[in-house]
C-alpha positions as CSV (number, residue, x, y, z in Angstrom):
1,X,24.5,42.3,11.4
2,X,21.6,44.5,9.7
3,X,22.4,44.2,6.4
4,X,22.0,40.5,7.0
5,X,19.0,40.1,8.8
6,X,17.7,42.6,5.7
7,X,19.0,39.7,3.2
8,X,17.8,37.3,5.1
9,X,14.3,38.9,5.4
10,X,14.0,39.5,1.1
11,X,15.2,36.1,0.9
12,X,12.3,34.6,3.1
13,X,9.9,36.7,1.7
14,X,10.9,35.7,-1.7
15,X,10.9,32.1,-0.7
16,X,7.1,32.3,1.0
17,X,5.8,34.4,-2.3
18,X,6.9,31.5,-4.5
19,X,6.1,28.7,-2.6
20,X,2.4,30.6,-2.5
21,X,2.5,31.2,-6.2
22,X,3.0,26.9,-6.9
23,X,0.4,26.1,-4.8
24,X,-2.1,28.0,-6.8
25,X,-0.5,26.5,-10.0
26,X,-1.2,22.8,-8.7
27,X,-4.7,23.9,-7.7
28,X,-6.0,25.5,-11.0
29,X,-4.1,21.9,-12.9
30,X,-7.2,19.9,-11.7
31,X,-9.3,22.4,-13.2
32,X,-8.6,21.3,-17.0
33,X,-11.8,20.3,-18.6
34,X,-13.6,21.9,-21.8
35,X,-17.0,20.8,-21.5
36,X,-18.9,18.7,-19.1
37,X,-22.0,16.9,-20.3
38,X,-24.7,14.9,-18.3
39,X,-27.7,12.8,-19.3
40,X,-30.1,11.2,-18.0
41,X,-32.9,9.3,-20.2
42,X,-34.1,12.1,-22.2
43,X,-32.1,15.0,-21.4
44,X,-28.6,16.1,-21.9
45,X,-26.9,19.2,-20.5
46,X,-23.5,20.3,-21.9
47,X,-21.4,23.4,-19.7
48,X,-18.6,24.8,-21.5
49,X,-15.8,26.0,-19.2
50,X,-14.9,28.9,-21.5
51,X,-18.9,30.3,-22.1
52,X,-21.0,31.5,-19.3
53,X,-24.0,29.4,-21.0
54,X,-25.2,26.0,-20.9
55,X,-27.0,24.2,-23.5
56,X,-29.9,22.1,-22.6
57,X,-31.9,19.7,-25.0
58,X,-35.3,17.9,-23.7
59,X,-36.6,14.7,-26.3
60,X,-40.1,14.8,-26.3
61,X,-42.1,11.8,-26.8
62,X,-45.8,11.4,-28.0
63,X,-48.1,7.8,-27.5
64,X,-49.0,6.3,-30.6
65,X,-51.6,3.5,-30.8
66,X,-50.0,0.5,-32.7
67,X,-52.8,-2.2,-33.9
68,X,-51.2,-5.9,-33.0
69,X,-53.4,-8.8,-33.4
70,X,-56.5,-8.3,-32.2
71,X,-56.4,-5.3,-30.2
72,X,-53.9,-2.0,-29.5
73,X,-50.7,-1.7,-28.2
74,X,-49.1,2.0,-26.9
75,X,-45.8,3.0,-27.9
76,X,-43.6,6.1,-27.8
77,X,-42.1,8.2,-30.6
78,X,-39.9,10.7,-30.9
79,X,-42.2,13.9,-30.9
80,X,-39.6,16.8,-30.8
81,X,-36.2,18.4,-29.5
82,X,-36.7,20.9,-26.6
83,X,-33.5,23.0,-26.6
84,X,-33.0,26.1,-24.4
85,X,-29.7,28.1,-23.6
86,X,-29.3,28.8,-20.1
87,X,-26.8,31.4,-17.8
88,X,-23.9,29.7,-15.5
89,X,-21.5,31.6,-13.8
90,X,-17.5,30.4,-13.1
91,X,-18.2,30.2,-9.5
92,X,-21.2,27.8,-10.7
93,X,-19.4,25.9,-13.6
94,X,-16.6,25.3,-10.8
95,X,-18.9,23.4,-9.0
96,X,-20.6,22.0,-11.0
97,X,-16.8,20.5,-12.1
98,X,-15.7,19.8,-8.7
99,X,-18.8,17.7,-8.5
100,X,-18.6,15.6,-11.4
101,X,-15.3,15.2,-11.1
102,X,-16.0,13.6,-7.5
103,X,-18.9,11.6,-9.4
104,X,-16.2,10.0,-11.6
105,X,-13.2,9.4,-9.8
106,X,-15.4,7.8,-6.7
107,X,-18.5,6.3,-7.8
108,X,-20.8,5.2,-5.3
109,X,-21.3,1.6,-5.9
110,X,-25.1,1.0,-5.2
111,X,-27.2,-1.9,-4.1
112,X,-30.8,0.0,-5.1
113,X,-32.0,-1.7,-8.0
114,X,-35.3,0.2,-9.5
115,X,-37.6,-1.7,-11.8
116,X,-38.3,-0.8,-15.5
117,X,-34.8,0.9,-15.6
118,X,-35.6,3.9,-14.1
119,X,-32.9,6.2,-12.6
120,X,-30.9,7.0,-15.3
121,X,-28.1,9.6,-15.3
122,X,-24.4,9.9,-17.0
123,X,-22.0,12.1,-16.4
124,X,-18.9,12.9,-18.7
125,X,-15.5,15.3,-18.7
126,X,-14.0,16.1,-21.6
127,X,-11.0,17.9,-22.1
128,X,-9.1,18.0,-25.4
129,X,-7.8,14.3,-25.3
130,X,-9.3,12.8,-22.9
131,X,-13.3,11.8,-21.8
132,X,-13.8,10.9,-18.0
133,X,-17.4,9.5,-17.3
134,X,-19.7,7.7,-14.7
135,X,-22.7,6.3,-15.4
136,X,-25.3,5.1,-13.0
137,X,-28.6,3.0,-14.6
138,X,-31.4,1.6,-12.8
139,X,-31.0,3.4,-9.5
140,X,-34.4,5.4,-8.9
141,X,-33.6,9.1,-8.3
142,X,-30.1,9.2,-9.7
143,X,-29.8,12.3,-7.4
144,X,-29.9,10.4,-4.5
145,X,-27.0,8.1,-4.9
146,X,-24.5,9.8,-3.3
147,X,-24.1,13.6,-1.6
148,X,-22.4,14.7,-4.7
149,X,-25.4,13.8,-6.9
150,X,-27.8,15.3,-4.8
151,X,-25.5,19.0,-5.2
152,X,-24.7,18.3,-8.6
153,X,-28.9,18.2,-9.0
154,X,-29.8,20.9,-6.7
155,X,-27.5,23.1,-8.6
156,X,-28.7,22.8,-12.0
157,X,-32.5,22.0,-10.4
158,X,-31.8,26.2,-9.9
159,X,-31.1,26.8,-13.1
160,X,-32.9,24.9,-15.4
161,X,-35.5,21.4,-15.0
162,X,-34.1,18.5,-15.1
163,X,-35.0,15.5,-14.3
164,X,-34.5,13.1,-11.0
165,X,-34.9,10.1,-13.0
């Protein structure tokens, strides 16, 4: 009867350890992704999942005074690139995945309509063959559509400036 219950015991333990070690296999599956990138109307912030940095690029406009007819009109041109290099960590880039991802695969359909376009953010995952993306346009404070917005801003708001509209 001992040397049973020993059998039995190794074989239940051995049964646990491997059902534990699958579960941690399906977990890290949904975490396939290269780089993550998200714009809004003049910035654009790419995360690669294999570099603890970030890259960050700013377009910087200048007014120019344009004569039309009889008088002046103001228009923008494309002044110069900002780009900076900034410090993520893996607990950070997983969030900042888990957040996006939850952007993407259940977008918050929206009934806020802001004039003059403004509210402008997109949100793309890219893994080696395939590109998943959201876009939201028009709606204000893009970081206030939905609760995972508003993290997905807060978090990089720490870390670098980017913009609400």
């Amino acid at each position: 009867m001992t040397k049973y219950s020993v059998v039995i015991f190794f074989t239940l333990t051995l049964m646990i350890t491997l059902s534990c070690n699958s579960n941690k296999k399906e977990e890290k599956k949904d975490l396939r992704w290269d780089d993550i990138e998200i714009q809004t109307k003049t910035q654009k912030i790419v995360i690669f999942k294999e570099s603890d940095t970030a890259t960050f690029e700013q377009a910087i406009y200048k007014k120019v005074k344009r004569i039309r007819g009889n008088g002046y009109s103001t228009a923008y041109k494309l002044d110069t690139i900002e780009k900076k290099i900034f410090v993520m960590t893996e607990s950070e880039r997983d969030s900042i995945y888990k957040y996006t991802h939850q952007i993407i695969t259940n977008p918050a359909f929206t009934d806020v309509m802001a004039t003059c376009y403004a509210g402008y953010v997109l949100v793309k995952i890219r893994d080696r063959r395939t590109t998943l993306m959201c876009e939201y346009e028009s709606v204000g404070e893009w970081s206030t559509v939905n609760n995972d917005t508003k993290k997905l801003y807060d978090l990089l708001k720490t870390k670098i400036d980017i913009a609400k509209q």
